[in-house]
N, CA, C and O atoms as a Tinker XYZ file with bonds, in Angstrom:
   384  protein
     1  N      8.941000  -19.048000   11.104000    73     2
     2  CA     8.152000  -17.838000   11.139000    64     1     3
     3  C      7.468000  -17.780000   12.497000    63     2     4     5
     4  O      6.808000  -18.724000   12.933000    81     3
     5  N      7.653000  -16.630000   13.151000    73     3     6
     6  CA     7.140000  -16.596000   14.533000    64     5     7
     7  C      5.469000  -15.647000   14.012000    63     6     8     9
     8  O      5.120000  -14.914000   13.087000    81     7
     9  N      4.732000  -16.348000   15.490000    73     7    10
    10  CA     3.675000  -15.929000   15.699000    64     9    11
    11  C      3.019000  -14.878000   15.139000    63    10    12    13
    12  O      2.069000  -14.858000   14.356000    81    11
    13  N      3.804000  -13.797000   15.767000    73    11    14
    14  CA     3.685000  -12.352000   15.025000    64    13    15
    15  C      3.640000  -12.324000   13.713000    63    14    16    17
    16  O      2.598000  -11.873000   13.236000    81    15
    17  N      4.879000  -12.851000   12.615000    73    15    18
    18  CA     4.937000  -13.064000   11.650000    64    17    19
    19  C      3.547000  -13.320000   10.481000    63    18    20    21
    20  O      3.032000  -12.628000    9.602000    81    19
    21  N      3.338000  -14.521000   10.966000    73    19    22
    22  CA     2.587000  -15.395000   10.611000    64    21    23
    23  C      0.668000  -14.106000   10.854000    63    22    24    25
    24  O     -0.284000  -14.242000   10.086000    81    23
    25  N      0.674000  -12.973000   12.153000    73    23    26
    26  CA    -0.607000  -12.030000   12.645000    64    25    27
    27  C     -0.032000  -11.540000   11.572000    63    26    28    29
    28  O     -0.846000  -11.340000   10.670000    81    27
    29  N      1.189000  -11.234000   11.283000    73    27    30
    30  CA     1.422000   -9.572000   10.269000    64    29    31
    31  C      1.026000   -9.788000    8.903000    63    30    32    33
    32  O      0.450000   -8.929000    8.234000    81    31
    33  N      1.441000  -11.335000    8.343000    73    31    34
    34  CA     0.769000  -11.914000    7.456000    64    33    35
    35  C     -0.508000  -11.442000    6.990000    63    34    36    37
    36  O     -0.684000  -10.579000    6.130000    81    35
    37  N     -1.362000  -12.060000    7.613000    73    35    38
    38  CA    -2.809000  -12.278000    8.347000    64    37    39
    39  C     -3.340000  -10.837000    7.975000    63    38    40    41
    40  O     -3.879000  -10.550000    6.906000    81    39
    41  N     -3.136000  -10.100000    8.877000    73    39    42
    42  CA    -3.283000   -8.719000    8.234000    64    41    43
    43  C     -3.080000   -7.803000    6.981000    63    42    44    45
    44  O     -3.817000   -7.016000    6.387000    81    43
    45  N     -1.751000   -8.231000    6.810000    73    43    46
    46  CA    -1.399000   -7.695000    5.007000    64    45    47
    47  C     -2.868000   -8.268000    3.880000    63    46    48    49
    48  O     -3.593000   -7.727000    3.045000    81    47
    49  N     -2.725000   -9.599000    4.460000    73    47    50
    50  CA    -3.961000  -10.177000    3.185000    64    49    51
    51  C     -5.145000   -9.334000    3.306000    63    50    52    53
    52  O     -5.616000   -8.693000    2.367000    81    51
    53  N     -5.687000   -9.360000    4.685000    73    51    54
    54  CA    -6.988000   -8.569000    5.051000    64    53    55
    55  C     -6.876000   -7.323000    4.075000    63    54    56    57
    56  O     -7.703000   -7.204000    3.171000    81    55
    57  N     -5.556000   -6.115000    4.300000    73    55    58
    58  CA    -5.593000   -5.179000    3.746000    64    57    59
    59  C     -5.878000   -5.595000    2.091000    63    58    60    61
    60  O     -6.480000   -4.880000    1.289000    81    59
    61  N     -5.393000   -6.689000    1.860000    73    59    62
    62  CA    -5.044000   -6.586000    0.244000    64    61    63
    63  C     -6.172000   -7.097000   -0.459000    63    62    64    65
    64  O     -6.369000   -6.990000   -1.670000    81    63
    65  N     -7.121000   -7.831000    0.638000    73    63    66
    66  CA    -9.029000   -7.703000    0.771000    64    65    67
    67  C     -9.633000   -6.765000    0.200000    63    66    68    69
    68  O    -10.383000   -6.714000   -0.775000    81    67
    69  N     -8.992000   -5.590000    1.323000    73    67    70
    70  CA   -10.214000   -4.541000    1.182000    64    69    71
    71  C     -9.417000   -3.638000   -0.218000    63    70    72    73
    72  O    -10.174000   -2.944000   -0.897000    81    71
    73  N     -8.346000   -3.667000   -0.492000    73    71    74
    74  CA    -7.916000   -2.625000   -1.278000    64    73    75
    75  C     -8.573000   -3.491000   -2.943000    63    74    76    77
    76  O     -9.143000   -2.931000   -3.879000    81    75
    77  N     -8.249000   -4.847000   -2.814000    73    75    78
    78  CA    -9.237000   -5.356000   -3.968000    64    77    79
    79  C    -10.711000   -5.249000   -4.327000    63    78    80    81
    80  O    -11.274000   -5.234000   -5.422000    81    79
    81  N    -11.251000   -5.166000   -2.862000    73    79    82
    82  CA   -12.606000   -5.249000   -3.367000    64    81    83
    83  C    -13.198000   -3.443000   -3.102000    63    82    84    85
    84  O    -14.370000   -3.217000   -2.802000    81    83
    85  N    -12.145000   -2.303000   -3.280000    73    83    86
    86  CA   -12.320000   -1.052000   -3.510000    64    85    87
    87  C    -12.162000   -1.240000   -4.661000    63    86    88    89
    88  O    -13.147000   -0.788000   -5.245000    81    87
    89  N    -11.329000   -1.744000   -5.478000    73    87    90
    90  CA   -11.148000   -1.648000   -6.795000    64    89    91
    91  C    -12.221000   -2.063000   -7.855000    63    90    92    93
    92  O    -12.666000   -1.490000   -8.849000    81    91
    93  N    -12.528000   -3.561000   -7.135000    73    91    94
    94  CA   -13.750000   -4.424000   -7.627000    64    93    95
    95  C    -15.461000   -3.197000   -7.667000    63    94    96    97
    96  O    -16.313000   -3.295000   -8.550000    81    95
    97  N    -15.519000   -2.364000   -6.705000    73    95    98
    98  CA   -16.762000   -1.406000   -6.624000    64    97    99
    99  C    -16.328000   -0.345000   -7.783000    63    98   100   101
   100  O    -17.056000    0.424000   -8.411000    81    99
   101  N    -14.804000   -0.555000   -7.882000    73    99   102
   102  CA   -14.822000    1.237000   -8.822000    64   101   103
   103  C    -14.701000    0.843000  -10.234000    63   102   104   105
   104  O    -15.153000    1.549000  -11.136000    81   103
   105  N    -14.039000   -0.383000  -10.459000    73   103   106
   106  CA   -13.924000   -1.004000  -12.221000    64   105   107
   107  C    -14.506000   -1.801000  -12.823000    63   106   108   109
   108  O    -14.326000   -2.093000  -14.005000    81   107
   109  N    -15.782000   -2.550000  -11.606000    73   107   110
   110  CA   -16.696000   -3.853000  -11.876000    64   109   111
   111  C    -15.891000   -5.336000  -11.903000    63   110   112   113
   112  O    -15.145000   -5.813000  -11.048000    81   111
   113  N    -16.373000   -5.957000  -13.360000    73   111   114
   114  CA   -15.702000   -7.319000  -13.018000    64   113   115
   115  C    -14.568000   -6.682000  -13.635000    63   114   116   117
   116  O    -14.143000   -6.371000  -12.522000    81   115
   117  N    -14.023000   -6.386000  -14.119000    73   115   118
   118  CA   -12.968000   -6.177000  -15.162000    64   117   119
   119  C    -11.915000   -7.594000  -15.230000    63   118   120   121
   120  O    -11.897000   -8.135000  -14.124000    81   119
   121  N    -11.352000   -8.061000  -15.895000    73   119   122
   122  CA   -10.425000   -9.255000  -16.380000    64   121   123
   123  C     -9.431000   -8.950000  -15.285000    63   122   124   125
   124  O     -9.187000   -9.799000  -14.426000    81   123
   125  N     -8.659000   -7.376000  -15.289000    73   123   126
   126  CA    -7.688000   -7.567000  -13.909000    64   125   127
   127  C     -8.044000   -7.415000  -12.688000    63   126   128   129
   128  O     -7.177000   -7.267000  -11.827000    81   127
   129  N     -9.285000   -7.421000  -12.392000    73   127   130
   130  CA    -9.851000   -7.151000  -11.429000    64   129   131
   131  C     -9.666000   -8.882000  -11.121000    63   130   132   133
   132  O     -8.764000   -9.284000  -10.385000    81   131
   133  N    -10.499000   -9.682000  -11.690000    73   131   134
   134  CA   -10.743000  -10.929000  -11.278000    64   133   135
   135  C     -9.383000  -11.965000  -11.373000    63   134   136   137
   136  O     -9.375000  -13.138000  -10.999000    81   135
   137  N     -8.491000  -11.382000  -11.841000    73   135   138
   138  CA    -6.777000  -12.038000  -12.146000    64   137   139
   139  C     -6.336000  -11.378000  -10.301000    63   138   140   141
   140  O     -5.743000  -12.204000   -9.606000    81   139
   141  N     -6.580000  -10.255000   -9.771000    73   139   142
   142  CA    -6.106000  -10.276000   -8.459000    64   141   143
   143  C     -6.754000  -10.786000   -7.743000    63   142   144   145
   144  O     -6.029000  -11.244000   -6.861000    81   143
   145  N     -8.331000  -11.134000   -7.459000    73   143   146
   146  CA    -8.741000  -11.964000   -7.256000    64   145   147
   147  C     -8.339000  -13.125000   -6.953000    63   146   148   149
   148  O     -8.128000  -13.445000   -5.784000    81   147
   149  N     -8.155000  -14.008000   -8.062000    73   147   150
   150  CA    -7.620000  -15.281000   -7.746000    64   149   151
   151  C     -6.268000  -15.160000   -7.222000    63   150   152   153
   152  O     -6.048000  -15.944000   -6.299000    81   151
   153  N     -5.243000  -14.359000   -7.566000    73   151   154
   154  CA    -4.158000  -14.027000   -6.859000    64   153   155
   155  C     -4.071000  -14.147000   -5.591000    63   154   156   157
   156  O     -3.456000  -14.930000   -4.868000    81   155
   157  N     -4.975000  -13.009000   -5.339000    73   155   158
   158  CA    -4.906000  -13.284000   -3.329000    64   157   159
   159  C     -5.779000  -14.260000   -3.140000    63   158   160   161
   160  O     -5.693000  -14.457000   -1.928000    81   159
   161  N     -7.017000  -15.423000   -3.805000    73   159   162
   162  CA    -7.196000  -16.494000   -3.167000    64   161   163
   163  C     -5.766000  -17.683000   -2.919000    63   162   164   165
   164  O     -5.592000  -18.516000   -2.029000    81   163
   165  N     -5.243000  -17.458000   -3.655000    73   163   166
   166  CA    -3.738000  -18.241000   -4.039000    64   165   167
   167  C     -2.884000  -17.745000   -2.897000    63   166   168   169
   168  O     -2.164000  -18.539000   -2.292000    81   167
   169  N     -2.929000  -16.575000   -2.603000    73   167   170
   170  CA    -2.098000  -16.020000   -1.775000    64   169   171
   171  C     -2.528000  -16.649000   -0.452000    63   170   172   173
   172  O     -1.619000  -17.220000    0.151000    81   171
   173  N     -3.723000  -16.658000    0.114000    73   171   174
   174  CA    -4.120000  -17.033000    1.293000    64   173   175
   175  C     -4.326000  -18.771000    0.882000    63   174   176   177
   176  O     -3.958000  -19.481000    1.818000    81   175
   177  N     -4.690000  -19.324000    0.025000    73   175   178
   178  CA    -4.341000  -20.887000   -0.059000    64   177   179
   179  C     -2.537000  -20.894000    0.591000    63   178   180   181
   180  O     -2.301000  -21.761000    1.433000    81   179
   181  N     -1.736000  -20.248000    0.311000    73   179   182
   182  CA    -0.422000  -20.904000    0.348000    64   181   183
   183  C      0.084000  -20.510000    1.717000    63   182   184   185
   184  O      0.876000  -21.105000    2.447000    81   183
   185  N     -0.792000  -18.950000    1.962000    73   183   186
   186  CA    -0.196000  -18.737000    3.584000    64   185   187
   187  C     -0.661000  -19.800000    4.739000    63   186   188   189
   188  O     -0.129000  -19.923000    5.842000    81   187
   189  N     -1.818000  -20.568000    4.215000    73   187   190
   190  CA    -2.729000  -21.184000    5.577000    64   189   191
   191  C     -1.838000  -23.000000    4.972000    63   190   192   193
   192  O     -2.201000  -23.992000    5.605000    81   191
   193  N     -0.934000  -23.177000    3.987000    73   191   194
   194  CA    -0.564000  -23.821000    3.585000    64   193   195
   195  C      1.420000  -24.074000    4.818000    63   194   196   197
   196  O      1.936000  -25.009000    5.430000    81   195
   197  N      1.636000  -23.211000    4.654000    73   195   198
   198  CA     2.858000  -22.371000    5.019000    64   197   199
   199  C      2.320000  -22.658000    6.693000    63   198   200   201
   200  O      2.620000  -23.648000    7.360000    81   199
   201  N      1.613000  -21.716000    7.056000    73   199   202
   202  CA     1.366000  -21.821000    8.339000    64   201   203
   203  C      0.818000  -23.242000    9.221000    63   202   204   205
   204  O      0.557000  -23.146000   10.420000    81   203
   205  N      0.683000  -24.547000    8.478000    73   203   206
   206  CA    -0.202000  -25.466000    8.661000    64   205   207
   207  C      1.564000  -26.264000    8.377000    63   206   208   209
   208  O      1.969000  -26.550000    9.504000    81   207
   209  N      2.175000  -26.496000    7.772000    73   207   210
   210  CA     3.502000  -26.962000    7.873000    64   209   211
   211  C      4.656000  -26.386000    7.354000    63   210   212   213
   212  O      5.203000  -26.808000    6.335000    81   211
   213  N      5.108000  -25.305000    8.100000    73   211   214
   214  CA     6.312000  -24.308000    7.516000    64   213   215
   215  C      7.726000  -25.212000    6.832000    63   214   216   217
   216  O      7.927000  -26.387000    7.139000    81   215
   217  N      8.304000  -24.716000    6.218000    73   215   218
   218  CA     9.734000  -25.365000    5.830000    64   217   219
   219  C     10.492000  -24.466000    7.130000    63   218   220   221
   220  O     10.219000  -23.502000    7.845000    81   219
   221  N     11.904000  -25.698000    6.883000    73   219   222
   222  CA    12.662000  -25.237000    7.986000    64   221   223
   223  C     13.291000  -23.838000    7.592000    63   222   224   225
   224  O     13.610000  -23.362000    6.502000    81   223
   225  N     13.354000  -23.330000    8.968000    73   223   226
   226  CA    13.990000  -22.172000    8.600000    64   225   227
   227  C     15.641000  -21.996000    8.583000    63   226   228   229
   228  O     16.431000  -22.752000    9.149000    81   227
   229  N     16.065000  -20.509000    7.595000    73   227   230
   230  CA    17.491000  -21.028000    7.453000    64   229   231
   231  C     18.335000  -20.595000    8.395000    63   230   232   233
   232  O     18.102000  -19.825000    9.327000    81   231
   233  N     19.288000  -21.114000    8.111000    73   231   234
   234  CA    20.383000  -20.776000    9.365000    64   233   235
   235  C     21.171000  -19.377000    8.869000    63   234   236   237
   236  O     21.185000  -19.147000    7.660000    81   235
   237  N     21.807000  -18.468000    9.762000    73   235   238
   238  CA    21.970000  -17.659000    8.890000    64   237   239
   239  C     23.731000  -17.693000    9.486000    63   238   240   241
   240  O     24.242000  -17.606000   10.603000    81   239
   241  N     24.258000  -17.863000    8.118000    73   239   242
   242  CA    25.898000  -17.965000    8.564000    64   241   243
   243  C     26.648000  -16.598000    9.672000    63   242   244   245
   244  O     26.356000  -15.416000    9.489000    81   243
   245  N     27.370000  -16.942000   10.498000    73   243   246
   246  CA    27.730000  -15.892000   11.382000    64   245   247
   247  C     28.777000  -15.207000   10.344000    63   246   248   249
   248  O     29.399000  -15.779000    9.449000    81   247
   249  N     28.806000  -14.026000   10.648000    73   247   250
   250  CA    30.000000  -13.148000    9.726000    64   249   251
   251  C     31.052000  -13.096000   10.496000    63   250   252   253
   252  O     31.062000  -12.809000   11.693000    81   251
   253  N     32.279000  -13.475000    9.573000    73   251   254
   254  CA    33.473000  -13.294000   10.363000    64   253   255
   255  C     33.699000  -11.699000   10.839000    63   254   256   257
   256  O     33.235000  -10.674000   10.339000    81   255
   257  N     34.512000  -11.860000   11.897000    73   255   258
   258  CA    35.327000  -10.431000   12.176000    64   257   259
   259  C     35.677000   -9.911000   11.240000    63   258   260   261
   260  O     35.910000  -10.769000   10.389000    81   259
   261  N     35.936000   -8.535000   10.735000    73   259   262
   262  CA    36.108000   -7.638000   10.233000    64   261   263
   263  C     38.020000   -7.378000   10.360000    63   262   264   265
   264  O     38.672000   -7.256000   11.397000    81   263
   265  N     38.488000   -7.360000    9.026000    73   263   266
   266  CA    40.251000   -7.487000    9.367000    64   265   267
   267  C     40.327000   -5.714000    8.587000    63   266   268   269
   268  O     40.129000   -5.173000    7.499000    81   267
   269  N     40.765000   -5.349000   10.044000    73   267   270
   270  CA    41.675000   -4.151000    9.978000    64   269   271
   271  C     42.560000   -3.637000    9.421000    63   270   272   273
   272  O     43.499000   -4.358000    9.757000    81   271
   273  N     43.101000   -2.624000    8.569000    73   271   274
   274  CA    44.474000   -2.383000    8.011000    64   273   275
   275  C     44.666000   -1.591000    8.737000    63   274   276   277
   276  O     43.672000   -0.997000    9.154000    81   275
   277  N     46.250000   -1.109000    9.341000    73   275   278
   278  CA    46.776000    0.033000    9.966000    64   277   279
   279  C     46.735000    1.372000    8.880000    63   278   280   281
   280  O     46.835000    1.194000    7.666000    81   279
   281  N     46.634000    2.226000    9.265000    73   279   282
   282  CA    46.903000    3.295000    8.414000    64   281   283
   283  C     48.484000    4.242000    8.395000    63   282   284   285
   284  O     48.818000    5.401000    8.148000    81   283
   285  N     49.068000    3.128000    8.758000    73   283   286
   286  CA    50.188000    3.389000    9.142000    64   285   287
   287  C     51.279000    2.848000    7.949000    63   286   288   289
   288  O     51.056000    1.797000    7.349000    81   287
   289  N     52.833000    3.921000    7.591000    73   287   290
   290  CA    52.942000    3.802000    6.362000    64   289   291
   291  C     53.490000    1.597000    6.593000    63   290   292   293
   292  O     53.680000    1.021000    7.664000    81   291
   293  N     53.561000    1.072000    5.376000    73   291   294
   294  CA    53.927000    0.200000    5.063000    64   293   295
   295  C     55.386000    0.057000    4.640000    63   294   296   297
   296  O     56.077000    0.934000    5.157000    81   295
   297  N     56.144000   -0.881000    3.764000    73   295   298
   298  CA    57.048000   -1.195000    3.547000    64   297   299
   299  C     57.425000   -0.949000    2.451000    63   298   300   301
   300  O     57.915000   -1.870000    1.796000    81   299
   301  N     57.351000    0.032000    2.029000    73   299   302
   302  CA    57.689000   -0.101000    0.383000    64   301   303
   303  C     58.307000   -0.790000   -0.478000    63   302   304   305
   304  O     58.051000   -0.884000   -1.678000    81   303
   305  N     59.251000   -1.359000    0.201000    73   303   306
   306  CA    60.547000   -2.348000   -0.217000    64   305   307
   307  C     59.277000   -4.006000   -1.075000    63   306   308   309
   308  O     59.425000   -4.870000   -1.939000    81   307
   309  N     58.390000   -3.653000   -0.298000    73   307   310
   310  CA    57.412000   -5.430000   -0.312000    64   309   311
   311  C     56.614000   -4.596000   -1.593000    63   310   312   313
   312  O     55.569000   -5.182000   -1.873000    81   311
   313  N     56.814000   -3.551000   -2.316000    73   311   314
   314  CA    56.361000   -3.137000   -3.369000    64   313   315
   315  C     56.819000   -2.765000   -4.702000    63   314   316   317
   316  O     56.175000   -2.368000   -5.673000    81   315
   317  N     58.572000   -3.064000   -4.483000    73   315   318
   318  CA    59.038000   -2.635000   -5.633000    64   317   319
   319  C     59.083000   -3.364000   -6.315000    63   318   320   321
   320  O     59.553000   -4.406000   -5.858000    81   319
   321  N     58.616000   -3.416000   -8.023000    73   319   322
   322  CA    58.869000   -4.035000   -9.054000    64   321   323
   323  C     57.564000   -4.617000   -9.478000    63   322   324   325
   324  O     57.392000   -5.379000  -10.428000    81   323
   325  N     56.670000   -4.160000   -8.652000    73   323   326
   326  CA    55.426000   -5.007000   -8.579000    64   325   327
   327  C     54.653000   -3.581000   -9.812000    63   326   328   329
   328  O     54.898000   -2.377000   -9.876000    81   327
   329  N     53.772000   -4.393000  -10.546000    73   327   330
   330  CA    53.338000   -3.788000  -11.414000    64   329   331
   331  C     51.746000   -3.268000  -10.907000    63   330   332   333
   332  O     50.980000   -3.953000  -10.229000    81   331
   333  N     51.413000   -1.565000  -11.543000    73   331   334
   334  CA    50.117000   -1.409000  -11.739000    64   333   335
   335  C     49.299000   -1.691000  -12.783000    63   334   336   337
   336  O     49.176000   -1.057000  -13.831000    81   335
   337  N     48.627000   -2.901000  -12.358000    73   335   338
   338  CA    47.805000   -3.662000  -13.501000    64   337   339
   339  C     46.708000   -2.945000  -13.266000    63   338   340   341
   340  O     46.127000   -2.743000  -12.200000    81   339
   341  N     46.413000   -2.487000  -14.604000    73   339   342
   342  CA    44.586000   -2.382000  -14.938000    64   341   343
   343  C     45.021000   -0.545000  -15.014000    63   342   344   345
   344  O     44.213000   -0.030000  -15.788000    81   343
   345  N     46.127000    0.651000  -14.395000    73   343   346
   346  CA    45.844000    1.735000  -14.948000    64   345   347
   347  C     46.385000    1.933000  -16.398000    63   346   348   349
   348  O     45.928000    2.727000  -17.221000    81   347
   349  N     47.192000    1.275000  -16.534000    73   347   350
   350  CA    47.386000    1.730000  -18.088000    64   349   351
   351  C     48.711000    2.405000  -18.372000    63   350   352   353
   352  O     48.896000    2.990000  -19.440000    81   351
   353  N     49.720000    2.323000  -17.338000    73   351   354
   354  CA    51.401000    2.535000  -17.151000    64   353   355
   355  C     52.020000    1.631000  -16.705000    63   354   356   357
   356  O     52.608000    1.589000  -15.624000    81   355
   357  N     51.936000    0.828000  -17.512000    73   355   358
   358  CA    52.683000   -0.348000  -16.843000    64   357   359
   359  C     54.681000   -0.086000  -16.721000    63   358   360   361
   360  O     55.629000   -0.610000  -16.136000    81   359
   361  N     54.412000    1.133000  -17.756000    73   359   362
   362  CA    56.116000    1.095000  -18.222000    64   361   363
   363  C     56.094000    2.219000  -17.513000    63   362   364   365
   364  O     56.615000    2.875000  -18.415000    81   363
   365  N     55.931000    3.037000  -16.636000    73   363   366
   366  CA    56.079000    4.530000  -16.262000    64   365   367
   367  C     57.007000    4.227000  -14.962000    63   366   368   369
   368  O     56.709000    3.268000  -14.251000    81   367
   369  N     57.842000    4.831000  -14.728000    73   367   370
   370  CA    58.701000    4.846000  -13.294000    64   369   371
   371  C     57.796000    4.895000  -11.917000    63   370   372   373
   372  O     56.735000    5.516000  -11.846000    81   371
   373  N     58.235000    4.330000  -11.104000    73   371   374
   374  CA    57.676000    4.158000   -9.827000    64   373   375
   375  C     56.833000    5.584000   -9.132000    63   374   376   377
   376  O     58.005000    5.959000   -9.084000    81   375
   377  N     56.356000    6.220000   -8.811000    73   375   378
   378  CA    56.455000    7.366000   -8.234000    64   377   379
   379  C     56.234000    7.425000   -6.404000    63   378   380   381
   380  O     55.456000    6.714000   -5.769000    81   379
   381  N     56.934000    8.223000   -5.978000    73   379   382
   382  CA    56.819000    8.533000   -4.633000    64   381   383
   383  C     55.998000    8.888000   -3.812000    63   382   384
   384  O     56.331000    9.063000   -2.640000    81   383
């Protein structure tokens, strides 16, 4: 997690501060009031947790190239006799 990451963090919680303790002035203690509460204390225990010794980060597999088909006609011959499985004619004559 780069620097920034780690400010943008930082900030989200702040917001999720003030949007809790708007809630906390408009509903009092209320039970879900004090369940987000401990939430975002949990939340900022694990970010300053995270930020104090990150796990490694992952590698992200390269994607192969992308394989092309021509749109150009094919061989038909490399198709005869070969069945359409899954429409539901298996016995119907070939069509053109």
């Amino acid at each position: 997690m780069t620097r920034s990451d780690i400010a943008e963090l930082r900030y989200a919680v702040g917001q999720l501060r003030q949007s809790i303790g708007a809630l906390r002035s408009n509903y009092g203690d209320a039970a879900t009031i004090r369940r987000l509460e401990n939430d975002l204390e949990r939340l900022v225990i694990d970010a300053e947790d995270f930020e104090q010794a990150p796990p490694p980060e992952l590698t992200v597999p390269r994607r192969s190239e992308p394989i092309y088909v021509p749109d150009s006609k094919s061989d038909e011959a490399a198709w005869m006799g070969a069945q359409d499985e899954g429409l539901g004619f298996h016995s119907r004559p070939r069509t053109k």
